[in-house]
NULUM-569718 format. One record per residue (C-alpha): x, y, z. Coordinates in steps of 0.2 Angstrom, whole numbers, plus 5000, padded with zeros to 4 digits. Example, Ala and Ser with C-alpha at 12.3 -4.5 7.8 and 13.67 -1.06 7.14 Angstrom:
BEGIN
u | v | w
5062 | 4978 | 5039
5068 | 4995 | 5036
***
This chain:
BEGIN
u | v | w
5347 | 5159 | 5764
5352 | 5167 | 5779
5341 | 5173 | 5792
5340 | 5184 | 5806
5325 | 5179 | 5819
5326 | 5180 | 5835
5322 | 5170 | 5848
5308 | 5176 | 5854
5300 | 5174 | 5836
5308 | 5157 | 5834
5297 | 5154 | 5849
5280 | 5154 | 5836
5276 | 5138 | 5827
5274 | 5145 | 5809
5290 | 5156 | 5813
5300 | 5143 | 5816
5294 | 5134 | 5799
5295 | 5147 | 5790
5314 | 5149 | 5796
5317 | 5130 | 5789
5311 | 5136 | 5774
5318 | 5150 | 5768
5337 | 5143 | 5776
5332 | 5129 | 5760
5330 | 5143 | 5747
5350 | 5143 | 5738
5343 | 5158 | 5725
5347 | 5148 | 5714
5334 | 5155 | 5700
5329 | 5139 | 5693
5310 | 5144 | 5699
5310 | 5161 | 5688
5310 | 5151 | 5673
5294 | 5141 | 5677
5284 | 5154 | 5686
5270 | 5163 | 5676
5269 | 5179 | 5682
5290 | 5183 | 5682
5285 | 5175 | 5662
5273 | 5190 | 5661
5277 | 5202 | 5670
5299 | 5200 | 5670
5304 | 5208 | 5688
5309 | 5198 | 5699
5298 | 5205 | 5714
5284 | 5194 | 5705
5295 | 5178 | 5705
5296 | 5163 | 5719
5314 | 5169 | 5722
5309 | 5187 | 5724
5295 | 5184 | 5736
5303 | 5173 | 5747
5315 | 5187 | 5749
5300 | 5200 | 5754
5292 | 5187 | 5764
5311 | 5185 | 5774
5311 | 5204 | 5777
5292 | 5204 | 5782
5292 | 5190 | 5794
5309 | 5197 | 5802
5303 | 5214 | 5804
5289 | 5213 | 5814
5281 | 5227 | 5808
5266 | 5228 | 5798
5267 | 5222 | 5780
5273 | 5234 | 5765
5259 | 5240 | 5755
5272 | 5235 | 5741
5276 | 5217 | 5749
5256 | 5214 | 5748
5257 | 5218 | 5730
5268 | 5207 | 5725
5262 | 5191 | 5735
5246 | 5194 | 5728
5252 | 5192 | 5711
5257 | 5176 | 5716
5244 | 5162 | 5708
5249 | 5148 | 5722
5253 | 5137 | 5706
5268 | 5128 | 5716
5275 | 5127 | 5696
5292 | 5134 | 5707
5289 | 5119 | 5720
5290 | 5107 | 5703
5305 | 5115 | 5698
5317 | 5119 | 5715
5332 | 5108 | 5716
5334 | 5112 | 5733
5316 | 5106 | 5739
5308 | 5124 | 5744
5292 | 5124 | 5753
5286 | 5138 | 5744
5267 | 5134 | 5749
5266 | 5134 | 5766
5279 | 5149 | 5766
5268 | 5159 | 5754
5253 | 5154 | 5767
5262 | 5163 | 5779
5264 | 5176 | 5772
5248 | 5179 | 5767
5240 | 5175 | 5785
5254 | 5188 | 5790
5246 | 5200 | 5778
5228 | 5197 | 5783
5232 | 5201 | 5803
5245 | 5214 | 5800
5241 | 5226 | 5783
5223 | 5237 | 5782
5216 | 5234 | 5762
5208 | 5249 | 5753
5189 | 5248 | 5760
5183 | 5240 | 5742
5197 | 5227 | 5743
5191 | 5223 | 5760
5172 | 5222 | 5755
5176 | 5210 | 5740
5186 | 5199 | 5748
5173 | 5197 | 5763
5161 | 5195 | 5749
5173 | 5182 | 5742
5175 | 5172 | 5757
5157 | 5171 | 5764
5148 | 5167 | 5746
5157 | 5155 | 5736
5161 | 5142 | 5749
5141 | 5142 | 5752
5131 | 5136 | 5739
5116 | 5142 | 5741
5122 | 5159 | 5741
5134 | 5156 | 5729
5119 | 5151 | 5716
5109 | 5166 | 5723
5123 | 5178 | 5719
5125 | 5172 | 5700
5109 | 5174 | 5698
5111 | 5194 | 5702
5126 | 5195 | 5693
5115 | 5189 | 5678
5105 | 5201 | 5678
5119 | 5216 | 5681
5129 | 5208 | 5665
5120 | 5221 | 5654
5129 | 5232 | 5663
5146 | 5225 | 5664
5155 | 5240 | 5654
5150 | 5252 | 5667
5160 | 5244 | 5679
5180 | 5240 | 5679
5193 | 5229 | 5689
5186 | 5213 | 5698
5170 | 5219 | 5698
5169 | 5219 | 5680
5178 | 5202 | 5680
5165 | 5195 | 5691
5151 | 5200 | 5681
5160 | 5193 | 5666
5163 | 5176 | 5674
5144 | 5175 | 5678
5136 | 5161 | 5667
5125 | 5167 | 5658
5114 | 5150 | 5660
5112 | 5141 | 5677
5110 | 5121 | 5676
5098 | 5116 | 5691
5104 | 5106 | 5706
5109 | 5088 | 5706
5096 | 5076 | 5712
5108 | 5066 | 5716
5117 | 5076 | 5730
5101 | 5074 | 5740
5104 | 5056 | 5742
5118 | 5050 | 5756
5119 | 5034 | 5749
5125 | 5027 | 5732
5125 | 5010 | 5733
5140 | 5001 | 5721
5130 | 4993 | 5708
5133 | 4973 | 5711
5145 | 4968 | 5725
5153 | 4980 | 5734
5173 | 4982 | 5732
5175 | 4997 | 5741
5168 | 5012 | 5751
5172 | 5030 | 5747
5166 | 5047 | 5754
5162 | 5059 | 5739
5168 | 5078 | 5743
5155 | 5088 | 5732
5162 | 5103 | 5736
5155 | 5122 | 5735
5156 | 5131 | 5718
5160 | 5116 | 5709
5140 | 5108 | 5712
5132 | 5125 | 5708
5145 | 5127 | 5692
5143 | 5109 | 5686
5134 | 5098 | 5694
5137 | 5085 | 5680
5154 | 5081 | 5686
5147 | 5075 | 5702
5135 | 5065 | 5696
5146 | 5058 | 5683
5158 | 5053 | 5695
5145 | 5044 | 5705
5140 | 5036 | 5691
5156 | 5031 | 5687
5160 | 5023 | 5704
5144 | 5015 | 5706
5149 | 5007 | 5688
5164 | 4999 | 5696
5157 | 4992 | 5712
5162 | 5008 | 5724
5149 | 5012 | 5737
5149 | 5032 | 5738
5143 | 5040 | 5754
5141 | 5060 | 5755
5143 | 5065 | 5772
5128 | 5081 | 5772
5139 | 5091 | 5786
5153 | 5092 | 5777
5155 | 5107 | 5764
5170 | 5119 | 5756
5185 | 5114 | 5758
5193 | 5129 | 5765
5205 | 5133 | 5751
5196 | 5149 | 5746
5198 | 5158 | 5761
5216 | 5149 | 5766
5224 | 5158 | 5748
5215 | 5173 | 5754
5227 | 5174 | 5772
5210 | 5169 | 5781
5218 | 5154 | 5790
5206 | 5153 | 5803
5190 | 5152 | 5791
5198 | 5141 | 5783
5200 | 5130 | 5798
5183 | 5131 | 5802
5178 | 5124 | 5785
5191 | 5111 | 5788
5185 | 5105 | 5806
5166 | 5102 | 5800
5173 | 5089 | 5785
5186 | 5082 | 5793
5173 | 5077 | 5809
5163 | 5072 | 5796
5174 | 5061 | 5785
5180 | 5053 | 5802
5162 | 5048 | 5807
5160 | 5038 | 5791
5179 | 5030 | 5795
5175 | 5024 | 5811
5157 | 5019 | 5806
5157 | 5007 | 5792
5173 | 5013 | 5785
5181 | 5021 | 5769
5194 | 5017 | 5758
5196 | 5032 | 5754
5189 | 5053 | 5753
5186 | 5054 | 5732
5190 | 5073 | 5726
5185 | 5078 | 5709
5194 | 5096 | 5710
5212 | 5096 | 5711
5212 | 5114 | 5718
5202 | 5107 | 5736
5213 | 5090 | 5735
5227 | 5099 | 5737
5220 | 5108 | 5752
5214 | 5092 | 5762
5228 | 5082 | 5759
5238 | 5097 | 5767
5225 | 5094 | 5783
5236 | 5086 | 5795
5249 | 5100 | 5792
5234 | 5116 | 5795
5230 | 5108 | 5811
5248 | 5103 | 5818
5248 | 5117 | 5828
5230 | 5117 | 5836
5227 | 5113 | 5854
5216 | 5099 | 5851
5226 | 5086 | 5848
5214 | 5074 | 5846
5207 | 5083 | 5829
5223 | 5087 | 5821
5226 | 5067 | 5823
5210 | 5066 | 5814
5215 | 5078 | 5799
5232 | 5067 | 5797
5223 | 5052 | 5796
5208 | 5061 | 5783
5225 | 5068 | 5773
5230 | 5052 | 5769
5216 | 5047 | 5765
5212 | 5058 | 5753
5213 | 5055 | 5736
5210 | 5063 | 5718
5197 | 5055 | 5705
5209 | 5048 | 5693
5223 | 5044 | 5708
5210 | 5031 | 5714
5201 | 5025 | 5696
5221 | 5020 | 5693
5221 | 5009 | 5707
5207 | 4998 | 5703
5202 | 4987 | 5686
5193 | 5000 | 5675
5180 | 4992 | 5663
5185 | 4992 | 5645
5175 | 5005 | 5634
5158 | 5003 | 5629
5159 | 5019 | 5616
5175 | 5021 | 5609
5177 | 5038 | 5600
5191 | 5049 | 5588
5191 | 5062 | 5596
5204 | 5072 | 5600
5208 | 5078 | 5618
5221 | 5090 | 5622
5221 | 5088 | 5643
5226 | 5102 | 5651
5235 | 5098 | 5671
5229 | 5108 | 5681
5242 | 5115 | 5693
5235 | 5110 | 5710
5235 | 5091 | 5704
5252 | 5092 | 5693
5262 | 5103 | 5707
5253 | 5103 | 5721
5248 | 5082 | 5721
5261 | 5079 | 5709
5248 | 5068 | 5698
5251 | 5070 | 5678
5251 | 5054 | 5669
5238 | 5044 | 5680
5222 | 5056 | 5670
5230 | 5055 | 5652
5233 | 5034 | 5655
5213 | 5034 | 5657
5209 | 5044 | 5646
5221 | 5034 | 5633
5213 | 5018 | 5639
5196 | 5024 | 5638
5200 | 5026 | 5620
5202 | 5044 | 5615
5217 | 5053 | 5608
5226 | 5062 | 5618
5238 | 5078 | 5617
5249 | 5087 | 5627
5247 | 5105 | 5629
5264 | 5114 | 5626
5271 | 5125 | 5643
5258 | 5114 | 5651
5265 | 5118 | 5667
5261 | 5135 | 5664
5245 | 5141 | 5675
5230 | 5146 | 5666
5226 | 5161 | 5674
5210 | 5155 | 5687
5220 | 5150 | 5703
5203 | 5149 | 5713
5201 | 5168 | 5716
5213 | 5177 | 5707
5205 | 5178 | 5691
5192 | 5189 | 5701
5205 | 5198 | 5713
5219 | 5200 | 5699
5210 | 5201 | 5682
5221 | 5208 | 5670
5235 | 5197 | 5674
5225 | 5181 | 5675
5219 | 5188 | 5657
5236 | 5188 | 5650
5239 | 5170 | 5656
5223 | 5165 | 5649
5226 | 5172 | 5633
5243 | 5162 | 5633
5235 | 5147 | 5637
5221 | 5145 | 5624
5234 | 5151 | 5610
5244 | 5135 | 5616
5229 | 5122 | 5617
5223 | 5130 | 5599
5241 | 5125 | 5593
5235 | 5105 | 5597
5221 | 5106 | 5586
5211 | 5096 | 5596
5189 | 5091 | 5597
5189 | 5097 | 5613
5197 | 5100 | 5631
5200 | 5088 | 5644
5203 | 5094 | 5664
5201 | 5089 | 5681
5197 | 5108 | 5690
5182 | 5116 | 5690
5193 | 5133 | 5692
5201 | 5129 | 5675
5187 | 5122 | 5665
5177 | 5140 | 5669
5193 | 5150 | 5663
5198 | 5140 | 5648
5176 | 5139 | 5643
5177 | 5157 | 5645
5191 | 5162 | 5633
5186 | 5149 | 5617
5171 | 5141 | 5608
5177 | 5123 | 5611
5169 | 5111 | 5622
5178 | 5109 | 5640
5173 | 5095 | 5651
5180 | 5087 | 5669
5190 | 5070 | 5663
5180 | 5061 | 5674
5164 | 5065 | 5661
5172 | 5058 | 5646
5179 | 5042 | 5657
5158 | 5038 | 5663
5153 | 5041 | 5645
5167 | 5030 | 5639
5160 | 5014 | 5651
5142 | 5015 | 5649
5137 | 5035 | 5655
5128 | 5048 | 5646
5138 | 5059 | 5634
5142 | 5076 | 5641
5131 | 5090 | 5639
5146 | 5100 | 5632
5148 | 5088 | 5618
5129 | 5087 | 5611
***
């Protein structure tokens, strides 16, 4: 593609990358055929190749961003399935970050836009008010049909039942039961430990099962991906900062071998660390964030790289694992889950268009609900085609979208792998 910046913008960090990556783009079209909202919706605008056009014309204007432009980027999931497919190598991710960022400092949102994406970014990366706002919108659900848009879709997310706390995210310690092969850091995360605490503690379990020390750092929190798809790069820095001073703390102290992540949507994010401080003045943390990147690692990446015990409980069920696009796109992980699950002994399917997003996309099934609806809809029709016992995933995201949408049990993989070698059996299942 051919560009047109001039010098002076060149000058700009992000400017410059984003020139790189649109001179990769060839328009070649290959990215329509694999995006979900060109599937949906058919026009063009709502396509990778389409948006790196508006993003081209954005960026090189200047000038505030189109009210037309911000539609359309909106749309986009930031499912990277066009990163998957490009021949040509695209960095769609960090160009559609741009963007965004772009959007956030240049383009004023209707006043109830504003107030719910403030709301957004200050309660779900905060547990504590995250629980304390599910619990309102519980009460508000008999009411639901009075509202309409995202507020309606928020109400309608709300669970209706609340699992208490984890006792075991007050401990900072997990010692490895018998002698100690390695030493991981545990991200718990935000929504995730007031959504489903089980996971966490099923992957604790699990780890402790197979001689892994896991430490939970308290000072660090959300990853920052919430706010960073929302154009709020600086907030999302800051969540960034705290987790990677506290992750490096633990790797000069004892040590790691590596930062476990049991949501693919965050792993994304923090393997992407050394590249959301390469511009920062402090030199010293964006070495840090590098260094934290490559260490970090998703559940099943890491339970691949080590001798797994054989099953204790071997059952017939039938799992149909859907990949959830931040690991299968954005960490480029598909096989390594299904192995696991294979060799924990359960049958596993394959979803067809399974690199088709499900709709959830961290915010977007509150921000954009009618389209994340449509791609939900699409997605439980093709899991129903599998016939399976239950669901299978490795999101927190995508477990609440797919639960919501069909009455068969949907569980984090790494549940059915610490029942599988000596764990409870999930809740979901009972």
């Amino acid at each position: 593609m051919k560009t047109e910046f001039s010098i002076l913008q060149l000058a700009d960090p992000k400017i410059a990358r984003s020139n790189d990556i649109l001179r990769a783009c060839v328009h070649c079209g290959f990215c329509t055929a694999t995006c979900p909202t060109y599937l949906e919706l058919g026009d063009e605008r709502d396509s990778p190749r389409g948006r790196i056009y508006l993003m081209q014309q954005m960026l090189e204007s200047g000038e505030p961003a189109p009210a037309s432009t911000v539609q359309h980027l909106d749309r986009c999931l930031s499912c990277l399935s066009c990163m998957t497919t490009c021949p040509s190598g695209v960095d769609y991710m960090h160009l559609v970050e741009h963007g965004r960022d772009y959007i956030e400092e240049t383009y004023k949102r209707p006043l109830l836009d504003r107030l719910l994406r403030t709301v957004l970014g200050v309660v779900l990366p905060r547990p504590m008010l995250f629980r304390a706002s599910l619990f309102g919108a519980k009460l508000a659900q008999p009411a639901k049909n009075l509202f309409s848009g995202p507020l309606k879709a928020m109400l309608e997310m709300a669970p209706t039942k609340l699992p208490p706390a984890s006792r075991l995210d007050e401990k900072r310690l997990h010692p490895a039961g018998g002698h100690r092969k390695k030493r991981v850091a545990l991200m718990t995360g935000c929504a995730q430990k007031v959504l489903a605490p089980e996971i966490n503690d099923a992957t604790i379990r699990l780890l402790n099962r197979h001689g892994v020390e896991v430490v939970i750092p308290k000072a660090a929190g959300c990853c920052g991906a919430l706010p960073l798809h929302m154009g709020k790069e600086k907030d999302a820095q800051g969540f960034a900062r705290a987790n990677v001073r506290a992750w490096f703390r633990e790797m000069e102290g004892e040590g790691l071998d590596a930062i476990i992540i049991n949501t693919s949507g965050c792993g994304t994010t923090v393997k992407d660390y050394g590249e959301l401080f390469a511009h920062q003045s402090d030199k010293r943390l964006a070495e840090q964030a590098k260094k934290v990147a490559k260490l970090a690692c998703d559940i099943t990446e890491f339970l691949s790289r080590i001798e797994m015990e054989p099953p204790k409980v071997t059952s017939p069920l039938k799992v149909a694992y859907h990949s959830a696009c931040s690991l299968q796109h954005g960490q480029q992980i598909r096989e390594e889950p299904k192995a696991l699950l294979r060799g924990a002994g359960f049958d596993v399917v394959d979803i067809p268009e399974s690199h088709i997003c499900c709709g959830s996309a961290g915010t977007y099934n509150l921000l954009q609900p009618e389209l994340s609806a449509r791609l939900k809809a699409r997605k439980i029709r093709n899991i129903s085609k599998t016939a399976p016992d239950l669901v299978a995933a490795g999101n927190i995201g995508c477990i609440a979208q797919i639960a919501s949408g069909m009455e068969l049990p949907v569980v984090h993989t790494v549940e059915l792998l610490d029942w599988a070698t000596g764990g409870p059996k999930p809740a979901a299942l009972s």
